[in-house]
N, C-alpha and C positions, 0 to 999 in steps of 0.2 A: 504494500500500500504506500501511496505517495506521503502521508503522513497519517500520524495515530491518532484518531478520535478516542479520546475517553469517555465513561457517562458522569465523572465528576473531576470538577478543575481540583483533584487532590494528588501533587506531582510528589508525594512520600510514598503510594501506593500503585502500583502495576496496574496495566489495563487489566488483567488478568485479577485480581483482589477487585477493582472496581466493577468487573459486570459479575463477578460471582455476587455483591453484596447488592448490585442493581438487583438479579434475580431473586436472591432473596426477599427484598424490600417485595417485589409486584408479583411475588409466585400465586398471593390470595388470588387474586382481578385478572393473572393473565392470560385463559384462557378465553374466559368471556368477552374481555377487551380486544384478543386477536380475531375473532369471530366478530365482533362489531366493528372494529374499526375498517377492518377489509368488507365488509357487508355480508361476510360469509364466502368470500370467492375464496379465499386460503382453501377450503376444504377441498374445492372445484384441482387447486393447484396441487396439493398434496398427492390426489388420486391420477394426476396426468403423471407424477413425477414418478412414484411407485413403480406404474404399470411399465415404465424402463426396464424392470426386472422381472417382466410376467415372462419372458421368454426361456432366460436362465433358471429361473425354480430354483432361487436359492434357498438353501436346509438352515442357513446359522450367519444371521442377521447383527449386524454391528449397527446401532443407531446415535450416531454420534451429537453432541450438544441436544440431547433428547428431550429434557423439559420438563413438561408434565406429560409428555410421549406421545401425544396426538397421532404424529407419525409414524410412531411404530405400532400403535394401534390398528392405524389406517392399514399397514402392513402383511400386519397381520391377521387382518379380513379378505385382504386379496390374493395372497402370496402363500398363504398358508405354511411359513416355515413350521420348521421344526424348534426353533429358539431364536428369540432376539434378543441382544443383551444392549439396554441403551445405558451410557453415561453419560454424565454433566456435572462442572463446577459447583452447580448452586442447589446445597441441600434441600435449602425448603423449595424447589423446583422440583426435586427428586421427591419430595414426601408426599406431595400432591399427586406424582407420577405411581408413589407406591399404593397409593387409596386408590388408584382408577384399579389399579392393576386389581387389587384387591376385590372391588364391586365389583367388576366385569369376571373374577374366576379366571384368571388368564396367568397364575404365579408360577406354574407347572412350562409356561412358555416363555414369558418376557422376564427378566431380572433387570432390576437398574443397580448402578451403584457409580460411587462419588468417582470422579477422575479426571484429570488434564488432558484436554481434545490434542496436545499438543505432543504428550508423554503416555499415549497411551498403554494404559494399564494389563498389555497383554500379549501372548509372542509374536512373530514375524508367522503368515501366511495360516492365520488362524479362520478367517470371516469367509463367505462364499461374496457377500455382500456389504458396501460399507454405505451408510446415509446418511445427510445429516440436512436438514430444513432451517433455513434462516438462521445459522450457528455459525457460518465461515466466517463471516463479515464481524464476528465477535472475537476474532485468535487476537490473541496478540500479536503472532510471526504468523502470517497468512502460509506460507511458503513451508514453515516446518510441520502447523497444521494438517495439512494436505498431504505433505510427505510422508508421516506419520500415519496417516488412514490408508495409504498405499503399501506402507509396510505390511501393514495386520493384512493385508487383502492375498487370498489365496490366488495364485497365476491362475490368468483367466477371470478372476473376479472382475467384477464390477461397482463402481465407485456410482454414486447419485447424489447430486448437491443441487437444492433448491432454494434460490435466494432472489432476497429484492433485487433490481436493475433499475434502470433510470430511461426512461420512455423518452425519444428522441423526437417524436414528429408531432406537430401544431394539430389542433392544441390540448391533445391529451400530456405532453410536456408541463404546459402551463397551468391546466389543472392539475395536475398529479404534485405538483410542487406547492401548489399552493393548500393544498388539501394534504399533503403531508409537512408544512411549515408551519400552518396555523392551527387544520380544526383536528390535525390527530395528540399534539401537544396538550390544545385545548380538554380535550376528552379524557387524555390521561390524567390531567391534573383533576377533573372533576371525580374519575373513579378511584384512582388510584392513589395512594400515601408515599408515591415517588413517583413526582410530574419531569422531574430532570430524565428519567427514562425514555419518556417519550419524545424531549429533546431531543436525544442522544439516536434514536431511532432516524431520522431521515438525515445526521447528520451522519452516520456512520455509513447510509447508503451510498450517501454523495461519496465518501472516501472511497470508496468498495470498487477494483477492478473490474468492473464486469463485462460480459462480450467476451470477443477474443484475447480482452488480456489478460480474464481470468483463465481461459483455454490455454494460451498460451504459458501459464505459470503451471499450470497443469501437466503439460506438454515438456516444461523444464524440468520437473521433478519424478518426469519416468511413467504418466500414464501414458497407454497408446491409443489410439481411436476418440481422441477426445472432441466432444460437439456440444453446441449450445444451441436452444431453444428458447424463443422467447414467448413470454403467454403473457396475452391481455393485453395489449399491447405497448409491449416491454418494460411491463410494471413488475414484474418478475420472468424469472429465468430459471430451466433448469439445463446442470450441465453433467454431460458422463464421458468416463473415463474409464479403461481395463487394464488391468495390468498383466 
């Protein structure tokens, strides 16, 4: 990334300490909030991103910067692994991830547990499958991040990353800017007991490589077949990669 957006002007603290304690703060509100703020098309986006992997049928699911797991929920309705194991920084992200698991009956399949998207927590050529949904654009080193999810991936796996992009053509541009500047800030601050979060949200967009530079970093760090896709009209993106 050209430079580091944090989600608080605290320079004693790592981006890495700063979005774990972001998450924490909005883990209550943030599902509901991703759902309203997107009007529900997140959902529309998560299930185009998935179905990347309806061909390979992969058995043993890495879901990376998971959350409250929406995604690997979604997953796991279409794909029908055998195991998804998603991690993430921010506990209380993870505890609300462990109650879904929990009401839905699903502990026998999905496990989370606490861990660095950067360090991951597990050996070389372990996952059929690696995802991660709106998490990249949160690394602190974009580049080790990604390298990292390439390690754990079994040869021949496949990588899936689904993230915001920044919509180029008049004047879904000018609305999409102005609708993520002013009334999604707004919104968070009325739901939410961390409205700097949703600063930090179209600010880190804007930082965010995406298109071909993020293929191309992709491409630097040893995935092969790498493509991007834009949905909505380039309000997000999803992008794969095989190793």
């Amino acid at each position: 990334m050209a430079n580091t957006v944090t989600p608080y002007n605290t320079p004693q603290s790592t981006k890495k300490e700063q979005v774990a304690d972001m998450f924490n703060n909005i883990s209550g509100t943030y599902d509901f909030l991703n759902h309203f703020l997107s009007l529900g098309i997140d959902i529309i986006w998560r299930k185009k991103a998935i179905n990347e992997l309806r061909a390979s049928k992969p058995a043993h699911i890495l879901d990376v910067a998971t959350g409250t797991g929406d995604f690997a929920f979604e997953a796991i309705k279409i794909l029908k692994p055998q195991e998804v194991t998603g991690v993430d920084i921010s506990q209380g992200m993870l505890n609300i991830a462990q109650q879904k698991i929990g009401k839905r009956g699903l502990s026998d399949i999905f496990n989370v547990k606490k861990g660095d998207s950067e360090k991951l927590p597990f050996e070389d050529n372990t996952f059929d499958a690696v995802t991660v949904a709106y998490g990249v654009r949160n690394f602190e080193n974009l580049e080790t991040g990604i390298a990292d999810m390439l390690r754990v991936l079994k040869p021949g796996g496949k990588a899936v990353i689904l993230e915001f992009s920044k919509p180029k053509g008049f004047p879904i541009k000018q609305l999409y800017n102005f609708y993520f500047h002013y009334i999604t800030p707004g919104i968070g601050k009325l739901f939410s007991k961390d409205s700097r979060a949703y600063s930090y949200l179209p600010e880190s967009v804007a930082a965010f490589p995406d298109g071909k530079n993020f293929t191309a970093l992709m491409d630097k760090v040893g995935y092969r077949d790498t493509k991007h896709r834009s949905l909505t009209f380039g309000i997000c993106s999803i992008y794969t990669g095989v190793k």
